[in-house]
TIRO-375918 format. One record per residue (C-alpha): residue in three letters; residue number from 0; chain; z, y, x. Coordinates in steps of 0.5 Angstrom, whole numbers, plus 2048, in hexadecimal, padded with zeros to 3 digits. Layout:
BEGIN
R vexvex fike finu   w   v   u
R    ala  NUM    A   Z   Y   X
...
This chain:
BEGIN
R vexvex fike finu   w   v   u
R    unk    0    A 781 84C 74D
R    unk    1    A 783 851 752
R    unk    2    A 785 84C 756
R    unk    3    A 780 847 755
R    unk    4    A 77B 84D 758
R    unk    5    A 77E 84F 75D
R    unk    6    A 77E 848 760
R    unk    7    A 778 846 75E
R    unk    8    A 775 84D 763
R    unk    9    A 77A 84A 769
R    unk   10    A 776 843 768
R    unk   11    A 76F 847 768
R    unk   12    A 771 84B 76F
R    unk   13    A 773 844 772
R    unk   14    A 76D 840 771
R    unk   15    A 769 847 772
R    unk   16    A 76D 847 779
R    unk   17    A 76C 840 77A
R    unk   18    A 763 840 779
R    unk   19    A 764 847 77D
R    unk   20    A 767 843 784
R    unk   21    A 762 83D 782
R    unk   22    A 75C 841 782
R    unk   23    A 75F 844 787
R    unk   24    A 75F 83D 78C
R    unk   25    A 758 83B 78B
R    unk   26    A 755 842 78B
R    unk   27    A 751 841 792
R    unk   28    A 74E 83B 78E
R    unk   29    A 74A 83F 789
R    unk   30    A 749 844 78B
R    unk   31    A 746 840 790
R    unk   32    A 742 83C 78C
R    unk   33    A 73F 842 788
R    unk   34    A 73C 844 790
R    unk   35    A 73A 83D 793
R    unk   36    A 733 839 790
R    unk   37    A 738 833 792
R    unk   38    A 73A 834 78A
R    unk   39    A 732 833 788
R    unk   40    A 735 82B 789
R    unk   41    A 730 827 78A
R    unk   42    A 72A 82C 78A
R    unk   43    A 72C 82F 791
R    unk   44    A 72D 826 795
R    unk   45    A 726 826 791
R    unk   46    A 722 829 799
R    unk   47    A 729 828 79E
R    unk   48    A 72A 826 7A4
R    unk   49    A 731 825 7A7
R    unk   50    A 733 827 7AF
R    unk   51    A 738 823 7B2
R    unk   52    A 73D 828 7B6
R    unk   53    A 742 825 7BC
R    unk   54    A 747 82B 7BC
R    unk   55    A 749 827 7C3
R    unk   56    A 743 827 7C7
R    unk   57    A 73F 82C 7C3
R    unk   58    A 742 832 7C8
R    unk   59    A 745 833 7CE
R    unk   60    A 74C 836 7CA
R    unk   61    A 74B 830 7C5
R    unk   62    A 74E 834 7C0
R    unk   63    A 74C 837 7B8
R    unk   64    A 74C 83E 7BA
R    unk   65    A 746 83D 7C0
R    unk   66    A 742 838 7BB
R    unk   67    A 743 83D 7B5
R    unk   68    A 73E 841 7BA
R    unk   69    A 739 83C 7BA
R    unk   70    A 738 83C 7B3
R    unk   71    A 733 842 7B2
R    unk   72    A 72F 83D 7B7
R    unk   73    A 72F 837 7B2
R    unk   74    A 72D 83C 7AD
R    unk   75    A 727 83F 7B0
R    unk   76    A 725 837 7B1
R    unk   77    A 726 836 7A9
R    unk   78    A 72D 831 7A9
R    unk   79    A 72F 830 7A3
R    unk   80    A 735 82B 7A4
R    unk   81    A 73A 82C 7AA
R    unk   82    A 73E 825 7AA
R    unk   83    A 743 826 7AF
R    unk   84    A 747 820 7B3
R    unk   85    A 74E 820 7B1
R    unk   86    A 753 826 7B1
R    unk   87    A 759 822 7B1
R    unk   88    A 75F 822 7B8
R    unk   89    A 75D 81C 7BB
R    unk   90    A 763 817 7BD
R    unk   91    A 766 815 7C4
R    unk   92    A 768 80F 7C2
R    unk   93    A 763 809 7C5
R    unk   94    A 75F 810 7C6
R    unk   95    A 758 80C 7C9
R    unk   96    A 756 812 7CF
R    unk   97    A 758 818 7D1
R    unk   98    A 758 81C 7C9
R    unk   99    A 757 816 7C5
R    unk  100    A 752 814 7BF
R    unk  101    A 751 81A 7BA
R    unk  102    A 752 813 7B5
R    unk  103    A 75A 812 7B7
R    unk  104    A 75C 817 7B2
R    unk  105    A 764 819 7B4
R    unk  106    A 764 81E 7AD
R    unk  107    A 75F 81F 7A8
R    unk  108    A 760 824 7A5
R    unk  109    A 762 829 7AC
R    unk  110    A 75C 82B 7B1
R    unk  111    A 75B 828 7B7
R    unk  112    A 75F 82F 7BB
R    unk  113    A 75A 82E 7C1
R    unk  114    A 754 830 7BC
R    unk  115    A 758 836 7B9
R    unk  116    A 75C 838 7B4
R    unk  117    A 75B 838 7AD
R    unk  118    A 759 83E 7AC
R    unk  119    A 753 83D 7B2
R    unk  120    A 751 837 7AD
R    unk  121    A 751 83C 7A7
R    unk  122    A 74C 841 7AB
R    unk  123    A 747 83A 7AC
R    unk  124    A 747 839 7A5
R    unk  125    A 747 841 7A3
R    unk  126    A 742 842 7A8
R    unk  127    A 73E 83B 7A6
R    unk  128    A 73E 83E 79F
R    unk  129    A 73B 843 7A1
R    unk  130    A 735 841 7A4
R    unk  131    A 734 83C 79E
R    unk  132    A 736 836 7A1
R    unk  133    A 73B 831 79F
R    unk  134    A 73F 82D 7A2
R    unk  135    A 743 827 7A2
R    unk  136    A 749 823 7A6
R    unk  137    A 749 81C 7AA
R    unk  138    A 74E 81A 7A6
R    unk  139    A 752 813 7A9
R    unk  140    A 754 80E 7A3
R    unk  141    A 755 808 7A6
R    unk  142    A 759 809 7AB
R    unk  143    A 75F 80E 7AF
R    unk  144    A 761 80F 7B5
R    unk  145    A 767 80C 7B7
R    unk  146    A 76C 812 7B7
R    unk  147    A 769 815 7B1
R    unk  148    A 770 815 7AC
R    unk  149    A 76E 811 7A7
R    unk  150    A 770 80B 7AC
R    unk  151    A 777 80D 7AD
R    unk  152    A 779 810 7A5
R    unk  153    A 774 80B 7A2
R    unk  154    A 773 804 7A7
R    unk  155    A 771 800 7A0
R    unk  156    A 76A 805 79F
R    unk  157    A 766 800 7A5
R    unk  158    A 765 7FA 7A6
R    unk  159    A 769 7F4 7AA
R    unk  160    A 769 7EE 7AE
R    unk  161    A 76D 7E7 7AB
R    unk  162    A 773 7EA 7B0
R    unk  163    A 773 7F1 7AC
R    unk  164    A 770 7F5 7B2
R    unk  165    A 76B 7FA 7B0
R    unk  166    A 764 7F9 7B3
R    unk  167    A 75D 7FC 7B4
R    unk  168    A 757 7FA 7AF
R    unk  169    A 756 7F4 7B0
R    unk  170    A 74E 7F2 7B4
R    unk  171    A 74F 7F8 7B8
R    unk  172    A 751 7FB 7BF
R    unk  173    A 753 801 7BC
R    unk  174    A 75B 800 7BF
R    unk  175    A 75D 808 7BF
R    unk  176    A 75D 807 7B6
R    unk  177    A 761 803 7B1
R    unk  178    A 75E 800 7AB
R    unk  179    A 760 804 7A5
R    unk  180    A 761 7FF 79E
R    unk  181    A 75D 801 799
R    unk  182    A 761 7FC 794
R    unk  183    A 767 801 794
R    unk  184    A 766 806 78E
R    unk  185    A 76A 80B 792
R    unk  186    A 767 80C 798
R    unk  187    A 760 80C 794
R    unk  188    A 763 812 790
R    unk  189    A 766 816 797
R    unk  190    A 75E 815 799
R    unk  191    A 75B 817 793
R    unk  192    A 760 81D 793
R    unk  193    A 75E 81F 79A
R    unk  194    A 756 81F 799
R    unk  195    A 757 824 793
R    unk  196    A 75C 829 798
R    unk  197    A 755 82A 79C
R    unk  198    A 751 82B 796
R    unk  199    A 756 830 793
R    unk  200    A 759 834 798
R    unk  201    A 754 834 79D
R    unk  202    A 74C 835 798
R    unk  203    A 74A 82E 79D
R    unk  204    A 744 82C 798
R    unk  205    A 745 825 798
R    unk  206    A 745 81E 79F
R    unk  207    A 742 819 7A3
R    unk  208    A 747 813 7A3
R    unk  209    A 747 810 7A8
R    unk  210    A 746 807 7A9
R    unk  211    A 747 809 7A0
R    unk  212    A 745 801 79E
R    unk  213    A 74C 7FF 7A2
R    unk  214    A 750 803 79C
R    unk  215    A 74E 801 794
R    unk  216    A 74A 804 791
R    unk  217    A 74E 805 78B
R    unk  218    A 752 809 78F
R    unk  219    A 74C 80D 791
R    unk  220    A 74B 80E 789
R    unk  221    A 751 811 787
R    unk  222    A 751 816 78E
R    unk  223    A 74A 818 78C
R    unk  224    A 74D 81A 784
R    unk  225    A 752 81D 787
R    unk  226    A 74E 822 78C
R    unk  227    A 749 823 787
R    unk  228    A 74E 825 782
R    unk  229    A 750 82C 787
R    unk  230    A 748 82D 789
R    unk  231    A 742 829 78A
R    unk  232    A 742 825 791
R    unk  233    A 73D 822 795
R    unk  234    A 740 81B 797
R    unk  235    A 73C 816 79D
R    unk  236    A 73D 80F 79F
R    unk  237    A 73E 80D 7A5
R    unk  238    A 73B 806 7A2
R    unk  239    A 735 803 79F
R    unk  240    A 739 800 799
R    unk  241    A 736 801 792
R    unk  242    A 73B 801 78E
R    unk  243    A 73E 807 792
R    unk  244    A 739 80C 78F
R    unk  245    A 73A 80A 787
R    unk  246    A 73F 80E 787
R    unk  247    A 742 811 78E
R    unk  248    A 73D 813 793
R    unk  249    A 737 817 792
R    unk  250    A 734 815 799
R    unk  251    A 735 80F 79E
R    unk  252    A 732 80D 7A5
R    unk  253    A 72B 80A 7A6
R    unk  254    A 72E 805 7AC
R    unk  255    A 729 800 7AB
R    unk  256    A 723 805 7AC
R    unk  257    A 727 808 7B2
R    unk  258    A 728 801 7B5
R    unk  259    A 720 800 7B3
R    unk  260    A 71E 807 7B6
R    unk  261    A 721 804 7BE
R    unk  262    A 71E 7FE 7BD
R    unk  263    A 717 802 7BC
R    unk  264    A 719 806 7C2
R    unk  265    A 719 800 7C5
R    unk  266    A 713 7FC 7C4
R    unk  267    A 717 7F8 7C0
R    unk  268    A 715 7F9 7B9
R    unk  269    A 70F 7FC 7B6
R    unk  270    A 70C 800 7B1
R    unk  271    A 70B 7FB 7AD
R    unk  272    A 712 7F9 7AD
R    unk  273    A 713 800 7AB
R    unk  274    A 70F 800 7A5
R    unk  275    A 714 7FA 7A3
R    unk  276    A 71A 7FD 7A4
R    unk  277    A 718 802 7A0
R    unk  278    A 715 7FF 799
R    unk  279    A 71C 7FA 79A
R    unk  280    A 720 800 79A
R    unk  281    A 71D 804 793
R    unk  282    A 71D 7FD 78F
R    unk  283    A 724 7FC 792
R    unk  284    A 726 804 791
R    unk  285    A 726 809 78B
R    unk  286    A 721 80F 78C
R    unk  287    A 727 813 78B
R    unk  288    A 72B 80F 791
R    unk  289    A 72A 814 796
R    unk  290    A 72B 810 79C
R    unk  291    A 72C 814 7A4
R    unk  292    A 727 813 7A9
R    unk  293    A 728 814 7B1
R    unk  294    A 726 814 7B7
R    unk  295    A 72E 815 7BA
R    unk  296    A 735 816 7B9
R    unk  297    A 73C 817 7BC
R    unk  298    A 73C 80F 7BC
R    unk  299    A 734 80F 7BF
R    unk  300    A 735 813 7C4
R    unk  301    A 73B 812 7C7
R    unk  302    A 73A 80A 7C7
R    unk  303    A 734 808 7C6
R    unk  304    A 730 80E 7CA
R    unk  305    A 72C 814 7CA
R    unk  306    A 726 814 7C5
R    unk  307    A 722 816 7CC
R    unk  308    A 726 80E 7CE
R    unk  309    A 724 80B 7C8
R    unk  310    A 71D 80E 7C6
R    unk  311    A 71A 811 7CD
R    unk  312    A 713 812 7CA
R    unk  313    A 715 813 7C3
R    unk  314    A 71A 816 7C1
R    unk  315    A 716 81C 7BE
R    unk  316    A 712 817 7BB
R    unk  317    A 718 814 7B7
R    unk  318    A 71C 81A 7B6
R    unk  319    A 715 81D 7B1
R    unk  320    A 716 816 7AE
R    unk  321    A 71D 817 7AB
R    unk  322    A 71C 81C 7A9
R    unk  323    A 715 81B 7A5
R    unk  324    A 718 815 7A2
R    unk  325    A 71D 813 79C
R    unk  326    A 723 816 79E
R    unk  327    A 727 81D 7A0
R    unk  328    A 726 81D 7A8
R    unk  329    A 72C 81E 7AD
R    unk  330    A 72C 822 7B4
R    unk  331    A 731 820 7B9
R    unk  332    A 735 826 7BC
R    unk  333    A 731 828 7C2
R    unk  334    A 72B 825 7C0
R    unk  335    A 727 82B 7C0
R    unk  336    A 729 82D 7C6
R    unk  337    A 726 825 7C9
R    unk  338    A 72D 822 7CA
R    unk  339    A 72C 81D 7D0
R    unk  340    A 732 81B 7D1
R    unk  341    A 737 816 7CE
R    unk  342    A 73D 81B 7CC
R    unk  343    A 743 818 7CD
R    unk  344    A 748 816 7C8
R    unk  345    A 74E 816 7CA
R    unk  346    A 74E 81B 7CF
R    unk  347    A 74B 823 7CF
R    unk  348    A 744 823 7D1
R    unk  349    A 740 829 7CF
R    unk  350    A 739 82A 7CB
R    unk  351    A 734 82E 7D1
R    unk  352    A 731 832 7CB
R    unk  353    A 72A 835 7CD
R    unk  354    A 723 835 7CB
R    unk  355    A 71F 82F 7C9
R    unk  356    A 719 82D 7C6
R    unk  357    A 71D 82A 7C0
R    unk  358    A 720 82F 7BD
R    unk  359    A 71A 833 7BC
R    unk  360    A 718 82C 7B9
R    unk  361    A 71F 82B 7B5
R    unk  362    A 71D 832 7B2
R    unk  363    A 716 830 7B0
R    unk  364    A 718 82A 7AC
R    unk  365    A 71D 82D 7A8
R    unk  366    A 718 832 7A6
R    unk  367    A 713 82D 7A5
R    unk  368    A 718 829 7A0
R    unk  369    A 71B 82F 79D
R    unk  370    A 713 831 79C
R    unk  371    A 711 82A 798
R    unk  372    A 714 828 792
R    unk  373    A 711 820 795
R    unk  374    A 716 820 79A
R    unk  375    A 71D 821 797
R    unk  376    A 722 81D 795
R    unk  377    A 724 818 790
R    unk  378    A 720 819 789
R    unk  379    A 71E 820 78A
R    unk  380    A 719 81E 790
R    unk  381    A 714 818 790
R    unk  382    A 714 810 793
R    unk  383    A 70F 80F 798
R    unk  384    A 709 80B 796
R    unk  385    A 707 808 79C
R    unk  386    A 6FF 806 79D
R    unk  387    A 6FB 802 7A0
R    unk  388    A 6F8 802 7A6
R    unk  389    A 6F5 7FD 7AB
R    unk  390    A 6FA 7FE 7B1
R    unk  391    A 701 7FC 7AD
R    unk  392    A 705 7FB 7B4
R    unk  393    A 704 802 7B8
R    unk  394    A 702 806 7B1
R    unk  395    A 708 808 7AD
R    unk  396    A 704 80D 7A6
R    unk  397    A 706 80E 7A0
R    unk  398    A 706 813 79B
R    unk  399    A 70C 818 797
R    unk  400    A 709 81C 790
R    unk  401    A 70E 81F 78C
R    unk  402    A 70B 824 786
R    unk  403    A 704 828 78A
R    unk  404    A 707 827 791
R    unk  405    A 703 821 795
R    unk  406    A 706 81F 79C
R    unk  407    A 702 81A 7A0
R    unk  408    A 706 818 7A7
R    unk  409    A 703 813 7AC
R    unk  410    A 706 811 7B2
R    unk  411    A 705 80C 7B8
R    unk  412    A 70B 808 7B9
R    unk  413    A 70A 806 7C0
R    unk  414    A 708 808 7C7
R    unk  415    A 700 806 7C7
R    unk  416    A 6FB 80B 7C4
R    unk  417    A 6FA 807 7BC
R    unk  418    A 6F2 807 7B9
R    unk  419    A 6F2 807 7B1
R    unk  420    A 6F0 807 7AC
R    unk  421    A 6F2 808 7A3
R    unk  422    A 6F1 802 79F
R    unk  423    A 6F2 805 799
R    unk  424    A 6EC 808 794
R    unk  425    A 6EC 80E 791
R    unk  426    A 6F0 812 796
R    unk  427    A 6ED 818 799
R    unk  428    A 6F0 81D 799
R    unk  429    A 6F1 824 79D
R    unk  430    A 6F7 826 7A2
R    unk  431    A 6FA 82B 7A6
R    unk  432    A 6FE 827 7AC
R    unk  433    A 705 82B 7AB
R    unk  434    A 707 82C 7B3
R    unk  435    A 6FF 82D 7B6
R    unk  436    A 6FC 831 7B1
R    unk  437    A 6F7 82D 7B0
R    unk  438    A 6F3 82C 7AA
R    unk  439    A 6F0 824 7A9
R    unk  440    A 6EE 81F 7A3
R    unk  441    A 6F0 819 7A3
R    unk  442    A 6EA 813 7A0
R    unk  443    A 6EB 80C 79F
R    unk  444    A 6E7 807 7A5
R    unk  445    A 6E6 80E 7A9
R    unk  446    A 6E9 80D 7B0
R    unk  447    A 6F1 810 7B3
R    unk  448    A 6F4 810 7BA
R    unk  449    A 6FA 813 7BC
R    unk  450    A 6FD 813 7C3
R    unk  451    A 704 80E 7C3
R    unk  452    A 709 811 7C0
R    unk  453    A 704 816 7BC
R    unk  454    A 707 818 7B6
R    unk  455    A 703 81D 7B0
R    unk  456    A 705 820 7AB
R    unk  457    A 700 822 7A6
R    unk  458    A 702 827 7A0
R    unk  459    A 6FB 825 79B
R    unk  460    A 6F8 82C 79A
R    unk  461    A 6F9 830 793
């Protein structure tokens, strides 16, 4: 009996020393989550907006230590999400220019030492936690760079030709990467296991996958159980895909729109195509499927061109439009500094920060969404209502309504002055224009102008 006790006190220290080193492991990651209205998932995406940071451009030592002194910056802003561009040490082999793409990952679960050390990546997301901000990685699933290890210890992890030869994605010019093969089991599991490394050694909140619609959705399932199961994330898309957000993502691009907005810059499209796309997307999509509008990124930028390239009369005019319509609003690093220039990829090539009318623009819109329950994400906020007007090619119009909050924004989506009037009855109301200040009504049949490129966004008096 006296043996049995005495046993029975060993195995009770055992598993008591056993639970103490487990708490002890994830200790940061609740006592973190009692800190971080992250936690309120998914209350706190309900208002977010997300900001893209290019650690490589985004200051002259291109480093974590001298981004992290930006963040009370972003902060005084109202940024609520920081998506940073891959971490990871990039690989030599078949490197494209002087540094190489951030997307050819030579090891994913080492950072980049050009960046910092781990313990600088640590203080961004301390520091970031602090200000109230989450903030995800760029996580690179299709693909790795050629000298990544895996090529060598697990060459049966990527995809080959008929002569047995390891090759890039097929489709793609994208020759400084291999194509991973995701009907192997193994490296699904080493993948998963690398995502999960993050989010428990390091707090990240969650990723932006990069082209996700080339990897199986399935995969993306069982990754998003498996972070969930250590803290809520937030998962976005790179793809339009559909299936991706049953289960996976909370939030993918807005492409189609981006694509229609240039066209407009450019006189190639007009607001009646706009209203089209729309009212499209909202059969197509669940209201609870957030969807990321833009007016530029890191692929934008540095291929297709400067907003000032693409939208030279209207650049304000659409960044107020992605951030009034249906979805949650992103702003590329240097945005609010008037980026001109098409950062270079593979190469430094630094952010010129100075002052600049649109961030005082970005700070008003992330109030004006924080503000009005009309605009926020998903089923928390309200679909557009479009109304009719007699001038559907320049004006684009329509209303947002959530609860006793009323959002009426009118726009005209060209370079000519547009004439207009409502066509719809019963529609009088009274208004505060949000940036001007200015109080209005709004009748049926009564006539508007605005100047090319205006845009109005009315808060109904209460």
């Amino acid at each position: 009996m006296k043996k049995s006790i005495f046993y029975i006190l060993i195995l009770a220290f055992i598993f008591s020393s056993c639970n103490s080193q487990t708490n002890e492991k994830n200790k940061d990651v609740k006592n973190d989550s009692t800190k971080l209205t992250v936690y309120q998932y998914p209350e706190r995406i309900n208002k977010s907006n997300i900001y893209e940071v290019n650690i490589r451009q985004y200051t002259p030592e291109g480093t974590f230590k001298a981004f992290e002194t930006h963040i009370p910056r972003l902060k005084e802003m109202g940024v609520d999400i920081l998506w940073l561009m891959p971490i990871f040490p990039i690989s030599e082999k078949n490197r494209k220019g002087t540094m190489g793409s951030y997307y050819a990952v030579a090891d994913y679960k080492k950072v980049n030492p050009e960046f910092g050390t781990e313990d600088d990546f640590r203080n961004i997301i301390k520091t970031a936690h602090k200000n109230d901000m989450l903030v995800i990685l760029d996580w690179v699933a299709n693909h790795t760079g050629w000298d990544n290890p895996w090529i060598t210890e697990h060459p049966d992890w990527y995809t080959k030709d008929s002569l047995g030869n390891i090759v890039c994605t097929v489709g793609t010019d994208w020759t400084d990467v291999a194509d991973l093969n995701y009907d192997n089991k193994d490296m699904r599991a080493a993948m998963t296991d690398a995502l999960k490394y993050w989010v428990q050694e390091f707090n990240i909140d969650g990723y932006r996958c990069d082209v996700a619609g080339m990897v199986p959705t399935d995969f993306w399932n069982n990754v998003r159980t498996e972070l969930d199961k250590i803290k809520p994330v937030f998962m976005l898309a790179e793809a339009e895909q559909l299936d991706l957000h049953n289960k996976a993502f909370d939030m993918g691009y807005a492409w189609n729109l981006h694509h229609l907005m240039n066209k407009l810059a450019k006189g190639k499209k007009n607001a009646k195509d706009l209203r089209e796309y729309f009212e499209k997307a909202q059969d197509e999509y669940p209201q609870k499927v957030n969807r990321m509008s833009f007016t530029s990124n890191h692929d934008e930028n540095s291929w297709n061109g400067t907003v000032f390239e693409r939208m030279p009369e209207s650049f304000k005019t659409f960044a107020v439009l992605s951030f009034v319509v249906p979805g949650m609003p992103l702003i590329y690093s240097g945005q609010e500094a008037g980026l001109n220039k098409r950062l270079e990829f593979f190469e430094k090539d630094t952010i010129e920060w100075k002052e600049h009318e649109m961030k005082d623009l970005y700070t008003k819109l992330i109030a004006l969404k924080n503000d009005n329950k009309a605009l926020w994400n998903g089923e928390a906020g309200s679909p557009a209502h479009f109304i009719n007007t007699s001038n559907k090619e320049q004006v684009f119009t329509f209303k947002r309504i959530k609860d006793d909050n009323r959002i009426l924004v009118m726009m005209n989506l060209s370079s000519k002055e547009a004439k207009f009037n409502y066509m719809e009855k019963d529609f009088e109301r009274y208004y505060i224009e949000y940036f001007t200040g200015e109080e209005m009504s709004v009748k049926p049949h009564e006539h508007y102008i605005l100047k090319p490129w205006e845009y109005r966004v009315l808060i109904e008096k209460k």
